[in-house]
Every structure is written in structure tokens, then in C-alpha cells.
ZAMARGU-4260 file (C-alpha; in steps of 0.2 Angstrom, whole numbers, plus 5000, padded with zeros to 4 digits):
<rodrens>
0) 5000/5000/5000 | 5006/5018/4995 | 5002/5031/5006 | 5005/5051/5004 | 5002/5063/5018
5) 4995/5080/5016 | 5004/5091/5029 | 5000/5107/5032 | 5016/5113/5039 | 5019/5126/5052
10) 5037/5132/5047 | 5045/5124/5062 | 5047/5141/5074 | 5036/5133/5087 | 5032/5117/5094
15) 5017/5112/5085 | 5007/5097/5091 | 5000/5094/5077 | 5014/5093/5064 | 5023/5084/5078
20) 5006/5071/5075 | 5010/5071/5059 | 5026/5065/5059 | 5026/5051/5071 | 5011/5046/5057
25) 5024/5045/5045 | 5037/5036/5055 | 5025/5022/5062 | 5019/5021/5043 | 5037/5019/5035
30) 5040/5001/5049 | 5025/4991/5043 | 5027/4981/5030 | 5021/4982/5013 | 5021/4999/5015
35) 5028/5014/5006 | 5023/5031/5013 | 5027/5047/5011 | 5025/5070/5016 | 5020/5083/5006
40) 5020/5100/5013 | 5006/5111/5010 | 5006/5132/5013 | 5023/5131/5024 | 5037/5122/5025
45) 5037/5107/5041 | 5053/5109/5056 | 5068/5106/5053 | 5076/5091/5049 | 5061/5084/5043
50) 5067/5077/5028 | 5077/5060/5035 | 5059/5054/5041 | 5053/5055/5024 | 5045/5073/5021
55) 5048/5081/5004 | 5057/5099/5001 | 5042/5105/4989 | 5028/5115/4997 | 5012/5116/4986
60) 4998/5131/4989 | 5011/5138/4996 | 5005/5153/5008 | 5010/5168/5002 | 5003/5166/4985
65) 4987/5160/4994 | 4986/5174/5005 | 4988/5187/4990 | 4976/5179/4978 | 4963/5180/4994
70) 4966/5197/4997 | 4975/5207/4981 | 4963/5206/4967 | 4976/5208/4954 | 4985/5195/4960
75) 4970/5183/4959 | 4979/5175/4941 | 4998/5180/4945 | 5008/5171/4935 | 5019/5156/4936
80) 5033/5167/4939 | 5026/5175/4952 | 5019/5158/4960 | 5039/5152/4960 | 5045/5168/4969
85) 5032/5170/4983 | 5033/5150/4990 | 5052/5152/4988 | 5061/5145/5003 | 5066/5159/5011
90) 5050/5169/5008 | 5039/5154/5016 | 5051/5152/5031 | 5049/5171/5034 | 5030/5169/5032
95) 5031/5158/5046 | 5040/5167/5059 | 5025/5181/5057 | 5009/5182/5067 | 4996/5182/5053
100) 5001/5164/5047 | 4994/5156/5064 | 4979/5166/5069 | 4962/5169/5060 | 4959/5187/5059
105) 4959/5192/5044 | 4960/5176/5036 | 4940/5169/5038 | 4937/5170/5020 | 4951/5159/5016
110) 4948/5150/5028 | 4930/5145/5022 | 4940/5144/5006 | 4950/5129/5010 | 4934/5121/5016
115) 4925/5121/5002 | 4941/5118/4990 | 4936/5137/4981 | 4946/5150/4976 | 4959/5143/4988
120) 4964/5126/4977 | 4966/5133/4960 | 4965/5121/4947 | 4982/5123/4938 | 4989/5118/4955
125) 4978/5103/4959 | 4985/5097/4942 | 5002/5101/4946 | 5001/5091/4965 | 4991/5078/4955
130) 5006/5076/4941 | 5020/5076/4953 | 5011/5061/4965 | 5010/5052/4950 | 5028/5052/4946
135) 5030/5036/4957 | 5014/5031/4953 | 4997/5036/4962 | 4994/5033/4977 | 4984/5021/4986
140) 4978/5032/5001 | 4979/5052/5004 | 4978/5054/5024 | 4976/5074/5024 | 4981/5083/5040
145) 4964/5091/5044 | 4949/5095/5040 | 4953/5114/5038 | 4960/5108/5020 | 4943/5099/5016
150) 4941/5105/5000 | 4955/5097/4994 | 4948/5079/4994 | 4933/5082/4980 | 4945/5090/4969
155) 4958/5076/4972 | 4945/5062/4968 | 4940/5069/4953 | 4956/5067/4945 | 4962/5052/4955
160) 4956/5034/4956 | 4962/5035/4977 | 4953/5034/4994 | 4956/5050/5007 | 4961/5048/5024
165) 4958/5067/5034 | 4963/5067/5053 | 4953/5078/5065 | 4963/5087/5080 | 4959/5105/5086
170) 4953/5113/5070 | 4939/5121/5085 | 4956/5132/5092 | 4955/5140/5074 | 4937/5140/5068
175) 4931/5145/5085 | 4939/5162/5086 | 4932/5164/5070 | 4917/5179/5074 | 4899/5172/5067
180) 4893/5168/5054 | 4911/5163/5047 | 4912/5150/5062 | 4894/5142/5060 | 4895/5143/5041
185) 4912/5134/5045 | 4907/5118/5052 | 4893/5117/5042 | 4903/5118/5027 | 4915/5104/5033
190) 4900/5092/5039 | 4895/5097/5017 | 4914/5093/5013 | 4915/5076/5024 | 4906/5067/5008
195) 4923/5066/5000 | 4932/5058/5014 | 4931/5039/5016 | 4937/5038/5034 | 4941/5052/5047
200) 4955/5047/5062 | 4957/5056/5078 | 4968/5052/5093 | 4957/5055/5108 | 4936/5048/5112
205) 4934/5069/5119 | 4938/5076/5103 | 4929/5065/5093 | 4912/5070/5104 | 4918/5086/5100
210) 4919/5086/5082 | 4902/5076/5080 | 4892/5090/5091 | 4899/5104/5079 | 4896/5096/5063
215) 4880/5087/5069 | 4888/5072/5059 | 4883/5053/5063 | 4902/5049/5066 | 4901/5032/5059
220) 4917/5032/5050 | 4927/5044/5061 | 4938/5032/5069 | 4949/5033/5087 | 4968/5030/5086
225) 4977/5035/5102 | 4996/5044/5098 | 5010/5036/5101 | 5030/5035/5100 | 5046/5029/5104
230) 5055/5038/5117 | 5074/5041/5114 | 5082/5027/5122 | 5092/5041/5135 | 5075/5047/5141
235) 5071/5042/5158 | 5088/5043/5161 | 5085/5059/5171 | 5100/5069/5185 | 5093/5072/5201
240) 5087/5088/5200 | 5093/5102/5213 | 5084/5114/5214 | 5067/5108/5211 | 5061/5112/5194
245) 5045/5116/5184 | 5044/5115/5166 | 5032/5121/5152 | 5034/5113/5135 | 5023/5120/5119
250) 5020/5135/5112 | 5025/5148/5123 | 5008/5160/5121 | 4993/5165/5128 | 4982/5152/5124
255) 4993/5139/5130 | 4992/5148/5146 | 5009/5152/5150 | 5007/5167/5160 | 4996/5156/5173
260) 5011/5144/5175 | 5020/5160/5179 | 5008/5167/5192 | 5009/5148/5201 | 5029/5149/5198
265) 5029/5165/5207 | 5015/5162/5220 | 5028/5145/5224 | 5044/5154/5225 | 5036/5168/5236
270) 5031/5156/5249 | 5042/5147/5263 | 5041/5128/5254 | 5050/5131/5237 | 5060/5146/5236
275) 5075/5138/5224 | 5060/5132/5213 | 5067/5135/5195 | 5057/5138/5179 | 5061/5129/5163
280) 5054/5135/5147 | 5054/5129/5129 | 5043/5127/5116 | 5047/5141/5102 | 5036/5155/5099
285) 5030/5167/5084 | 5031/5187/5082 | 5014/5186/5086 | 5019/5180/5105 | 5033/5192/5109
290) 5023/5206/5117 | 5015/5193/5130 | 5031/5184/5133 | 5039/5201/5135 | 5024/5207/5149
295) 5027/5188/5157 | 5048/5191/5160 | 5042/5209/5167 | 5034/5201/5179 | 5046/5187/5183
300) 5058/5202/5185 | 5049/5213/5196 | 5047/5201/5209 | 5068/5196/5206 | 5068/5180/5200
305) 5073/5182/5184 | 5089/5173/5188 | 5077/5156/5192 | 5071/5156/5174 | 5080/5146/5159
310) 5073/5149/5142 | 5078/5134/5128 | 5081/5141/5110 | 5076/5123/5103 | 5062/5113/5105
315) 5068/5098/5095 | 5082/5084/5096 | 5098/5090/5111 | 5090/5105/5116 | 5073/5095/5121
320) 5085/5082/5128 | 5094/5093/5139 | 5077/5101/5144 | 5067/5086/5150 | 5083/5080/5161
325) 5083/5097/5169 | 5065/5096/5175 | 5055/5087/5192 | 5036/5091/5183 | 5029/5098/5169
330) 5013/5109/5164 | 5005/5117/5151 | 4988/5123/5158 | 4980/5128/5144 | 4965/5139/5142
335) 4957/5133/5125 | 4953/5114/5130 | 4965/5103/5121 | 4960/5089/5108 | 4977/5079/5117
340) 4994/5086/5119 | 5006/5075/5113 | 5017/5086/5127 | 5011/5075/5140 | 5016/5060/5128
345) 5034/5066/5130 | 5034/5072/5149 | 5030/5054/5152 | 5040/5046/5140 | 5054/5054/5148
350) 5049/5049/5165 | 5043/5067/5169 | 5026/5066/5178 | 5014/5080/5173 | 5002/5092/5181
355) 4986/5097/5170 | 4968/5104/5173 | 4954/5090/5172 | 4949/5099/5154 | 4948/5092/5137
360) 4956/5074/5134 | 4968/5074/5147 | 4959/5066/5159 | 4957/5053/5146 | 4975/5052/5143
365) 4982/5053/5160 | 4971/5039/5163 | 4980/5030/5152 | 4999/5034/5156 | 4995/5034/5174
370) 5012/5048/5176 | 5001/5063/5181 | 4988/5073/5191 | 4973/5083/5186 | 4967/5097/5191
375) 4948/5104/5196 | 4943/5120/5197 | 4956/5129/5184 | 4962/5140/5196 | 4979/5147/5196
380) 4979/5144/5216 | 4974/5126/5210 | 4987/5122/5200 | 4999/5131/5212 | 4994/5119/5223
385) 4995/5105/5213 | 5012/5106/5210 | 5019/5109/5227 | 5011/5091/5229 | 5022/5084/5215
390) 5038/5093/5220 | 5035/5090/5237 | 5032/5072/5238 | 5047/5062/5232 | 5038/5046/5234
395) 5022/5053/5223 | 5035/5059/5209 | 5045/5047/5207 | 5030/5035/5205 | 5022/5043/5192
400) 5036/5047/5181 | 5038/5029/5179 | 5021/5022/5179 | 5022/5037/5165 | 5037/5030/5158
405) 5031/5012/5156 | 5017/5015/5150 | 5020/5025/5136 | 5032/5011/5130 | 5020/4997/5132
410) 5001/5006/5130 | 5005/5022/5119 | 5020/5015/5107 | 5023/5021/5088 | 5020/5000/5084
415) 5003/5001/5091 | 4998/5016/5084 | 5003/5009/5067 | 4991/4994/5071 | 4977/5007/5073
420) 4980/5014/5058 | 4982/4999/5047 | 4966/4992/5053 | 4957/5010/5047 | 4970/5008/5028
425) 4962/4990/5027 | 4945/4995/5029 | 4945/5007/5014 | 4941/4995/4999 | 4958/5002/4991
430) 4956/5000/4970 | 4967/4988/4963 | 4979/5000/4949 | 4989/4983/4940
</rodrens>
């Protein structure tokens, strides 16, 4: 079987779940046998290093040119040329360090564009896409990344004999900020879309619910297959840690809700019980983030503890390494409730237990891994709390980094999450091409 991701790439400045998701597809694709499987980067280039696992160095739609045709009427037919030099490398690596390229102002016409494969997919480069996945021979399956990029499977069907794949994961963190009727019209134009798609796959039972209720679709073919991956054999393999430690690791902004790991850091450190406490940080960020981040180290600094805070330039490979052995806990206490986070994933698999608010799938997953606590109400005096209970007890931490640790390997492994996704392949009736 031939498969060919659809990846809608985040330019690799931040830590982005969903790519991240995307990826680990790829990898547990690549080990089964029988199997050929390959990336294709759509509107931005993926992270770095990307290309050892598989991902290709063309970006198609790329989006510059997208966003110009949306908003420039002349440029609604630009020419090849013109095509060429806007999803240049450079250019589309610039794009993707800028705010507009990861929030929706702005771009809800676009948006609703992708959905229903308008404006936004222009035919000359459908054919073009179409042409260069037929230079090793068509496909068997397209999985596309999510269902923002919809569209995309009528047009594809209609000039491939192939069955679509389109995975579901937090496509409510971008259409919900969307003001009505662009968000209604939204969902309702995705439920439309969802014709196209022969089977839907998303990782956690919460987001599924979620994704029926806004669609008002029967769910019949959307399918639940938990994450998973392969530690690094040298996780686990953590210092002990003096002085106690906390650590956030995502996207360091707003939404992820940074500023309230900050008020419990400082609320911590200002009391009698952890005043060494340290604060780890790493995760990457966009333009769009550096005003909050700025206002977050003002008020680290005011109250002098600047000295206690260690920001990591990189997110990925060493630098997320040397991160995780640096920490005793980590938390991301988001504000939008999360669809996973594949964060909590890697805490554990590093036998680094985690502390999250009792929202959105993570009490499902923590369930699972067993290497955390949840918290209830969402309170920064809650997770404040929380957290003195982990760093405090050595006994408790130490157990639930590795219950975390053991079973991520055994419950939540890249070779069982490429069992799921074969059973959904093998269920699609895929054409016979000899």
C-alpha cells in the first residue's frame, strides 16, 4: 500500500502538536510492512530536519501566494513566475515566523475557502500536485492533516482513482475564534465537505464528541487512534534535579496559558516551601507572541527572579534532551481545551510526571499513562497547589514518572499506533491499479 500525507506545515518556529502528530504518522507508517509512505508539505514548509523521516522539500499552495490571491485582486491570476518567487524557501520560512500565518483574523474568507476547495485550490495547481504524485505512481491512500483543507479531497477524487484519509485534531482552536457567521458557516461547510472523505482518524474519544456536536455528523466512519511513539532510548535517564524544577513545553503564548504557569511559579517561590524552585521554558514562539512573553519576564523580574528562569532556543532533538533531564514536573495549563497534547506524551515518555487541569482529553490520557495529576477548578491557586504536591512528595513523583514512563512504552507505542491505523487503511476497499 502507497500512502501520501497531506501536511500542512507550520514552518518549524514553534512546537506544534499537530505537525509533531503528523510526523510520528509517518514514522509508524514507514515500519510496517508492505508499505511505502510518504509527506507533502502544503502552505509552509514542516521543522527542521524533517526530511530524513521522509517529508519532501516541495511545498504546494504555498501561503504567500494563497494569502495574495485572497486578498489582492490583481493578483487573483499572478503568473507562474510570480507563484515560483512568493513560495520560495526563504519567503515561506519568513511567512512563518509572522503572526498572521497562525491566527484567524483576517483570514476567515480563506479559511471557508480551503473548506470548500474554492478559490483557495486553483486548478492549475491541483493538476500540478496531481502530476507530481503520479511520478512514482498514484497513490493508494491520501491521509490529509485536517479538515481545515477539506476541499482538497473532491478535487483530488475527481482526477484520482484513490481513497482520502483526513485526521481531526483541534481545528475548533482556529474556527472557534472565528466571529459568526464565518464560524457556523464553518462547520457546516465541513459536515458538506465530509462526503469526500472515506474515513476520518482522531487520537482522543473527547475530541471525537467534540467534532460530532459541531458538525452534527453521525460519526460512523470517524475512527479513534490514540498517539504514540518511541522515546529516545536516554529518556528516563534523568539527573537528580537540585533545585526543584518546573517546566512548560509548547507553544509559549497566551492560549497555551503560560502566564498562569507563571503566576503559580511566582506564587511558589514567594512562599516558605520552594523558594530555589526554577522555571524551565521551551517550546518556540511566533512574532505574534513576543509582546505577551515580554509582559510575562516583566513580571518574573519585578518580583527578582529572573535569575530562576531558563529559556531553551530549541524545541527539538539535544536542546529538548537537555530540557526534560533538567525538570522534576511539567505543565502546560492551557485555556482553550485541548483535543490531546502530545506534550504530555513526551513528559512521560521521559519519565517526567505532569500536572494538567481536568479539561479536554487529558483526563482521558492521563488515565492511560498513569504519570500525572489533574486538576479541578482551573484556578491558578489550583494548579499552584498541585504542583507543590508533586515537587513536594518524592515518593508521589518518582512514582508517576515511571508508571508514565512504562506505559507510554507498552500502551502508547509508535507500533501500536501503526496497528490502529492499518486496521482503518484495510478497511478502505483500496482499487486495485495493476
Amino acid at each position: 500500500m502507497k500512502i501520501v500525507y497531506l501536511i500542512t506545515g507550520s514552518g518549524g518556529s514553534f512546537y506544534c502538536g499537530n505537525c509533531y502528530r503528523d510526523m510520528l504518522y509517518l514514522r509508524a507508517m514507514r515500519k510496517v510492512p508492505g508499505t511505502t509512505a510518504k509527506a507533502i508539505p502544503l502552505y509552509l514548509p514542516p521543522g527542521k530536519n524533517t526530511s530524513e523521516y521522509g517529508f519532501d522539500d516541495k511545498v504546494f499552495f504555498g501561503a504567500i501566494s494563497l494569502y495574495l490571491r485572497e486578498k489582492v485582486k490583481l493578483l487573483r491570476n499572478m503568473p507562474a513566475f510570480l507563484d515560483k518567487l512568493f513560495d520560495s524557501g526563504p519567503l515561506l520560512n519568513l511567512a512563518a515566523r509572522q503572526a498572521g500565518t497562525t491566527r484567524t483574523e483576517g483570514m476567515e474568507e480563506l479559511t471557508l475557502n480551503m473548506i470548500t476547495g474554492g478559490s483557495a485550490f486553483r486548478a492549475n495547481e491541483v493538476d500540478r500536485l496531481v502530476k507530481y504524485l503520479g511520478n512514482e505512481g498514484s497513490p493508494d491512500v491520501i491521509h490529509m492533516s485536517n479538515a481545515l483543507i477539506i476541499g482538497l479531497a473532491k478535487q483530488l477524487k475527481k482526477r484520482i482513482n484513490v481513497k482520502i484519509v483526513c485526521s481531526l485534531l483541534n481545528e475548533d482552536d482556529w474556527i472557534d475564534e472565528m466571529a459568526e457567521p464565518y464560524r457556523g458557516r464553518a462547520w457546516e461547510m465541513i459536515a458538506r465537505e465530509s462526503e469526500a472523505i472515506d474515513y476520518f482518524v482522531t487520537p482522543s474519544n473527547y475530541y471525537k464528541e467534540i467534532f460530532i456536536e459541531k458538525t452534527g455528523m453521525k460519526g460512523d466512519n470517524i475512527a479513534v487512534v490514540p498517539l504514540g511513539f518511541d522515546p529516545d532510548p536516554t529518556e528516563g535517564q534523568k539527573k537528580e534535579v537540585k533545585p526543584p524544577a518546573v517546566g512548560y513545553f509548547c507553544r509559549v503564548n497566551h492560549m497555551n496559558g503560560f502566564d498562569k504557569l507563571v503566576d503559580a511559579f511566582i506564587e511558589l517561590k514567594s512562599g516558605i516551601d520552594l523558594k530555589d524552585l526554577t522555571l524551565h521554558v521551551c517550546g518556540g514562539s511566533t512574532s505574534d507572541d513576543k509582546t505577551f512573553i515580554s509582559s510575562q519576564i516583566k513580571k518574573i523580574r519585578e518580583k527578582g527572579f529572573e535569575k530562576s528562569v531558563r529559556i531553551y532556543p530549541e524545541f527539538q532533538g539535544n536542546g529538548k534532551m537537555e530540557f526534560f533531564t533538567n525538570i522534576d514536573v511539567i505543565s502546560v495549563p492551557v485555556r482553550k481545551y485541548d483535543g490531546y497534547g502530545l506534550y504530555i506524551l513526551e513528559a512521560n515518555g521521559a519519565g517526567i510526571p505532569v500536572v494538567q487541569p481536568a479539561t479536554g482529553a487529558f483526563p482521558e490520557i492521563i488515565k492511560t499513562t498513569g504519570g500525572g495529576i489533574i486538576y479541578s477548578p482551573d484556578t491558578t491557586g489550583e494548579l499552584a497547589s498541585s504542583l507543590l504536591k508533586v515537587l513536594k512528595d518524592d515518593v508521589l513523583r518518582k512514582k508517576l514518572g515511571e508508571t508514565g514512563r512504562m506505559r507510554v512504552r507498552s500502551e502508547l507505542s509508535l507500533d501500536r499506533m501503526a496497528a490502529g491505523l492499518s486496521v482503518i487503511y484495510g478497511k478502505l476497499d483500496v482499487p486495485d491499479k495493476t
